[in-house]
N, C-alpha and C positions, 0 to 999 in steps of 0.2 A: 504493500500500500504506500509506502514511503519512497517507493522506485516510481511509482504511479503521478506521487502529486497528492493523494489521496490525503493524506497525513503527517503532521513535522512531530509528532511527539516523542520522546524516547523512550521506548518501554523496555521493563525486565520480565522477562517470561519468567514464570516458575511452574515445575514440573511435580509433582508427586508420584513415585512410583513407590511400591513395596519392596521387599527385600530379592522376592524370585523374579518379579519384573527389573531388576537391581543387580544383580547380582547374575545370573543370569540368560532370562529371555530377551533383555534388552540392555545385557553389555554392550553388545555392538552399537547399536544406535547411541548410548550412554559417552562412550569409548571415541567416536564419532564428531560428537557436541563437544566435546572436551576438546580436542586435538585441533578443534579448527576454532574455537573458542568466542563459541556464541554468548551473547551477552543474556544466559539465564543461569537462573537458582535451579538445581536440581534436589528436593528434597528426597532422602529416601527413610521412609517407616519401616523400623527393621526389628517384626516380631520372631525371626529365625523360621520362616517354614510360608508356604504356598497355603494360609490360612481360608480365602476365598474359597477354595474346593475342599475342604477337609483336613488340612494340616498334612500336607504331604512335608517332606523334608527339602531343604533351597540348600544353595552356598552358603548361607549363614547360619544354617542350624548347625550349633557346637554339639561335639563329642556326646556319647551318651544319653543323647534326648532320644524319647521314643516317642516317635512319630508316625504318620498313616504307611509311609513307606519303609520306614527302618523301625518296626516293632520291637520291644524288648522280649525278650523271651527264652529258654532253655540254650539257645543256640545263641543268641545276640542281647548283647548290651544297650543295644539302638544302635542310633546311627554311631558310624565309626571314623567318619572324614572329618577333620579342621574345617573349623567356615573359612572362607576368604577371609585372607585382607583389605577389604576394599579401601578401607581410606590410605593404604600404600598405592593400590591399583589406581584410583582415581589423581594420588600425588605426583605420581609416575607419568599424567602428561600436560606436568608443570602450569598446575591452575595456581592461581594467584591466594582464591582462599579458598577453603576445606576443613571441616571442622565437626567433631562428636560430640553430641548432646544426649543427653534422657530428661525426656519427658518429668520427670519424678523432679529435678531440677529445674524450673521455668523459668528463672530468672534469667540461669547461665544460656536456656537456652534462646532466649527474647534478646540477648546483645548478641549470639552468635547469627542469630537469621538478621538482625540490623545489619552487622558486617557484611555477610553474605548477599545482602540483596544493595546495599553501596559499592561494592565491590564490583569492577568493569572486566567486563566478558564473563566467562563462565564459574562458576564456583558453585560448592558444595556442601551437603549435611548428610550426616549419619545419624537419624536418631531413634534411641533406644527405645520400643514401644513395649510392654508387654502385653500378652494376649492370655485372658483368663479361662478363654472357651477350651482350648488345646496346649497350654502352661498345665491346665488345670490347678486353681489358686483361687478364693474367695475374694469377692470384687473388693471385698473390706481392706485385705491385703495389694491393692494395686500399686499405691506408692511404695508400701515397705517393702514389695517384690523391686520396683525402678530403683530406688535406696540401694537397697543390698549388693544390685549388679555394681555400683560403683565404689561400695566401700568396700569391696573385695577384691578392687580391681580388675572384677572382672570387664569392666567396660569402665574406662577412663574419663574423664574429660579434656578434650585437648584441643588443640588448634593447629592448621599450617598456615601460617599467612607469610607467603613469597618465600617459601621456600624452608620458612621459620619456624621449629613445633615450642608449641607455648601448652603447658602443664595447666590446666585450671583451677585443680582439686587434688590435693595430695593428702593419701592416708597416713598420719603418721606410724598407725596400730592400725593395720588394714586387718579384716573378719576373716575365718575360713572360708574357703569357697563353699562348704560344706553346709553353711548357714543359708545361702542363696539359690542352693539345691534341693533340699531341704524340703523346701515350704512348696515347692512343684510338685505334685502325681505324676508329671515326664520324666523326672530322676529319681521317682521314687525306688525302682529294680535296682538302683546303683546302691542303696544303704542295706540291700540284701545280701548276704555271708559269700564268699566268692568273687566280689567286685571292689576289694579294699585298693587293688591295683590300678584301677581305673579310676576311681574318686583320688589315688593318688597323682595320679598321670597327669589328671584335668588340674590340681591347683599348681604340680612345676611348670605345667604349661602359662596357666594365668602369671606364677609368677617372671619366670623368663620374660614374656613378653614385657611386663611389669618394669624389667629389669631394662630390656631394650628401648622403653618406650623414654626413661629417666636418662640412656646415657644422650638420647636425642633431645629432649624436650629443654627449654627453662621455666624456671616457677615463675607466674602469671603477676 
């Protein structure tokens, strides 16, 4: 319309996808806008799993969740793959800003989309949603589940602006991961006799990344 005559004004597209539209059926497309650095917000809602049709499992369902397609059961723990990195994936084609939120946090997450939607050309959100129908969790529990993902580190708060990771929220005494699993019926097979190994596996993971995420980031 602005090639036309039609219209001078400058807009910022913003997009909503979820985690499997994310992650992905529409990396490419995603991958795409990025690289040639269109001037929109991509937000992405990310409850770990293809919620819309029943809770099937995405790139970002982590370790151990039993989901519509990686059931837990005799044979399986759930699913067994690492979600993505996306906010490395999306860093990787040098957007200017990019930035992890949860929901459970509004405040932090209300100046990251101000930056994000100031911010020229393309930039980005991860943020952390949870989902009570297929988490299975009492809606009572909605924030203290968004809570816990963060004090456990297991989901960070962070920033890349140009190039730059900025720490938001640092645990001095960060929680078991075991606390944030816990309170799920999707990890409830993990705290059954036989899986001590894999409830181990899951928090050196959280913490490494934890570990990787500090030697990159500064305090905010």
């Amino acid at each position: 319309m602005k090639k036309r005559g039609l219209m001078d004004k400058k807009i910022k597209f913003i997009v909503f996808g979820g985690d499997g539209g994310t992650f992905d059926i529409g990396l490419q497309s995603l991958s795409g806008m990025l690289e040639r650095g269109h001037d929109v917000l991509y937000v992405a809602y990310d409850n770990e799993g293809y919620m819309n049709t029943g809770g099937q499992r995405s790139g970002a369902t982590p370790i151990g969740a039993s989901m519509e397609t990686t059931p837990a059961g005799k044979k399986s723990y759930g699913n067994r793959n690492s979600r993505k990195n996306m906010m490395q994936i999306v860093a990787g084609h040098g957007v200017n800003y990019l930035a992890q939120a949860n929901v459970a946090y509004v405040e932090d997450l209300r100046k990251k989309a101000k930056k994000a939607l100031e911010t020229k050309g393309s930039s980005f959100l991860l943020v952390f949603q949870p989902c009570t129908n297929v988490w299975k969790f009492p809606t009572s529990d909605y924030v203290k589940v968004g809570k816990l993902a963060t004090e456990t580190n297991y989901w960070p708060l962070y920033e890349i602006e140009n190039g730059e990771y900025i720490l938001n929220l640092k645990n001095e005494n960060p929680k078991q991961i075991e606390e944030y699993l816990k309170i799920q019926k999707r990890f409830k097979h993990l705290f059954a006799p036989g899986n001590e190994e894999v409830l181990k596996g899951i928090q050196e993971k959280v913490n490494e990344n934890w570990e990787k995420l500090l030697l990159k980031a500064s305090p905010n």
